[in-house]
Steps between C-alpha positions, in 0.01 A plus 500: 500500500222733444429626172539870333126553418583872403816345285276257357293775390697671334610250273172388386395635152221719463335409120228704543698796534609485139350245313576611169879462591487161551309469196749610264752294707338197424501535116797620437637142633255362303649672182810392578400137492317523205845626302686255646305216453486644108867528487552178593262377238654677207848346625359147515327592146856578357691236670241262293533692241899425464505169664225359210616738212695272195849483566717554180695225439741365217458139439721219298374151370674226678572278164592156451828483203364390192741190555338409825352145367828349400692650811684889415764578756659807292396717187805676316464630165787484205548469088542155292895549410689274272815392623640447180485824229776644308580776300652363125782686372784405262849411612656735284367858360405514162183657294233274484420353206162290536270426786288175519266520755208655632385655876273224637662225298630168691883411348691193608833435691796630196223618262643833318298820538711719306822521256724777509724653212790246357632675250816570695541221712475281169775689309708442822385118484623454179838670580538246791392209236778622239750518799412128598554381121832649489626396834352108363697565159884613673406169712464290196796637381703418753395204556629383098841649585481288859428176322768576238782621769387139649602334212834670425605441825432108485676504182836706627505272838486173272797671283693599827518149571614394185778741497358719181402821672694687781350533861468820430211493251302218727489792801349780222240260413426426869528900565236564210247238628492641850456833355206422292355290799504853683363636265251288439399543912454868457260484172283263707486746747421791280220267320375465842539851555319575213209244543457672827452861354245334237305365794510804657396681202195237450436559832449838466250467198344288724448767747343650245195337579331589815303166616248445843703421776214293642138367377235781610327752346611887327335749724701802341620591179732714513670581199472517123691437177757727457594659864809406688517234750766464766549273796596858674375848539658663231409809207333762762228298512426428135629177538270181650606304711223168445253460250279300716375382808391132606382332755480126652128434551559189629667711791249712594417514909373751769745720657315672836655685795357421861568701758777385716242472809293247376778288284455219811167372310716456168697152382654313271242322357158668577186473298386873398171596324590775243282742339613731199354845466391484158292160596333548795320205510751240401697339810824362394726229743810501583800499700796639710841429286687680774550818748754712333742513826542884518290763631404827320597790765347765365172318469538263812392213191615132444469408186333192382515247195207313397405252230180466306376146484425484161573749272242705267521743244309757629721542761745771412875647583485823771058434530385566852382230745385455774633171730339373840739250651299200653524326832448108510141413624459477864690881625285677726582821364441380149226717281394672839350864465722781517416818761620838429755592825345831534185285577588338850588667839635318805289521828706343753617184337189435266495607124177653397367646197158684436279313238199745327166310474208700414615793529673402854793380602587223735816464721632137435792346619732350217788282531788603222823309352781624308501854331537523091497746264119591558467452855440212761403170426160429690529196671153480708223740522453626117435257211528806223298698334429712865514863456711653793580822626844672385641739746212480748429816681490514841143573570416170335278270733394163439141519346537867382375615170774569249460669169745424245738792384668264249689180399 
């Protein structure tokens, strides 16, 4: 096939022509180069620029519980209580006449703390008193004219059978001495009778004194000389109804409410470290009396009882304290550190959580146990004391720079 030479020709490009055409051609392309090769620079510049900026982050300290030494499964806060304390009031109302005690003063099982007004209950004790000795007297009485009817009527039966008397006076003698022996039955009944009212009426100046129901210590005074006692509300309010409160120290223990998720590391029995508010410092033993076998709806709380294991003065009713219930040596969850939930994420079935280290963070795998109150226990992978990322953000890369917005 022979070729087109004139074809050919035609095609071919004459540069000489025009060579300032082709000129311009040729760097206008090279413009174009230029700016794109500088565009793609000043992205790279700003992808660098974002991808080694800080990141803000929020961190949290993993911590260890303060109990973690001696084994802390749970920390639930309550008051000291005293299960014995009573309100004193009189069994009877009546205007006080004396008080004998003191707020802060220790009084004794019976010991009287106050004596109200007897002028009236006396006047009706001696009533009750003159009653008696009468009652006694028509006894004694009766009694003489028994022993005498008695006598007649041996006389008159011995007579009968002699044939000096008639039958007839032998059945009035025997008529009089049953008479006087009912008689006699019903003034030893109204003597009793009447030693009753006298004990009731000693019993009531008695009441009179208002003693300590128990051995413990006044914690409120609450009345004077001269107001109105009553066992009941009574007066519009003018009327008190104690004159002092007193409590058992001898009964003093923790009360604390756990929540009902985590009352499975509670029982009978378990040692707990307790701390009270006002002494920080101090530790105090003790123990689990029992788990009060009712839960609090409302609150979704169990409530537990706990006994100090020796008793000291400076512990007080309704103080504040702290208790961390301990686990037997040997638990693998025992004392472990504690991780904030909103610190982990799940990738696939490995836990992670970003640690910051110098101003970096680090991805590192964590293996967790149970969830408390303040998080997830850390099983493996954090010993405490890490700071970690709270609510990571999703730009977050392992090695990237973080700055810290907060705690």
């Amino acid at each position: 096939m022979s070729l087109d030479k004139a074809a050919l020709e035609s095609l071919r490009l004459d540069r000489d022509s025009d060579p300032k055409r082709y000129q311009e051609s040729g760097t206008g392309r090279r413009r174009w180069l230029i700016v794109a090769v500088v565009a793609v620079v000043i992205a790279a510049l700003i992808a660098w620029r974002i991808l080694s900026s800080a990141v803000p982050v929020r961190t949290a300290v993993v911590e260890t519980p303060a109990g973690a030494s001696d084994g802390a499964v749970l920390n639930a806060s309550g008051y000291v209580v005293a299960r014995r304390l009573a309100t004193v009031s009189s069994k009877v109302t009546g205007r006080i006449d004396e008080v004998l005690f003191e707020e802060g003063a220790s009084v004794q099982h019976g010991q009287v703390l106050a004596r109200l007004d007897p002028s009236t209950t006396r006047a009706q004790y001696d009533v009750e008193s003159l009653g008696l000795a009468a009652a006694r007297s028509s006894l004694g009485e009766i009694e003489v004219r028994l022993a005498d009817a008695r006598r007649t009527l041996a006389r008159n039966t011995s007579l009968v059978a002699s044939k000096l008397v008639s039958q007839s006076v032998l059945d009035t003698s025997a008529a009089e001495v049953a008479a006087l022996e009912a008689r006699l039955g019903a003034a030893r009944a109204e003597v009793r009778v009447s030693q009753g009212r006298v004990a009731l009426a000693q019993q009531g100046m008695d009441d009179l004194a208002i003693r300590a129901p128990f051995s413990g210590v006044v914690i409120s005074k609450d009345a004077l000389p001269g107001e109105t006692v009553s066992p009941m509300s009574a007066g519009g309010g003018f009327t008190r109804t104690g004159i002092a409160t007193i409590v058992d120290m001898e009964s003093r223990e923790i009360e604390v409410d756990v929540n009902e998720a985590y009352i499975n590391r509670v029982r009978d029995g378990q040692t707990v470290a307790a701390v009270l508010d006002a002494y920080p410092d101090w530790t105090i033993p003790g123990h689990v009396i029992s788990i009060v076998p009712t839960a609090d709806r409302q609150k979704a709380t169990v409530r537990v009882r706990i006994a100090f294991d020796q008793l000291d003065p400076r512990i007080l009713p309704d103080m504040g304290i702290k208790v961390r219930f301990l686990e037997a040596p040997g638990n693998a969850a025992a004392g472990r550190p504690t991780i904030p939930a909103n610190a982990v994420a799940r990738e696939g079935a490995t836990t992670v959580t970003w640690v910051v280290r110098d101003g970096k963070v680090e991805k590192r795998a964590v293996e967790l146990g149970e969830e408390n109150a303040n998080g997830y226990l850390v099983l493996k992978g954090l010993e405490g004391g890490e700071s970690v990322v709270i609510d990571p953000p999703r730009r977050l890369r392992d090695g990237a720079a973080v700055e810290l917005e907060g705690t």
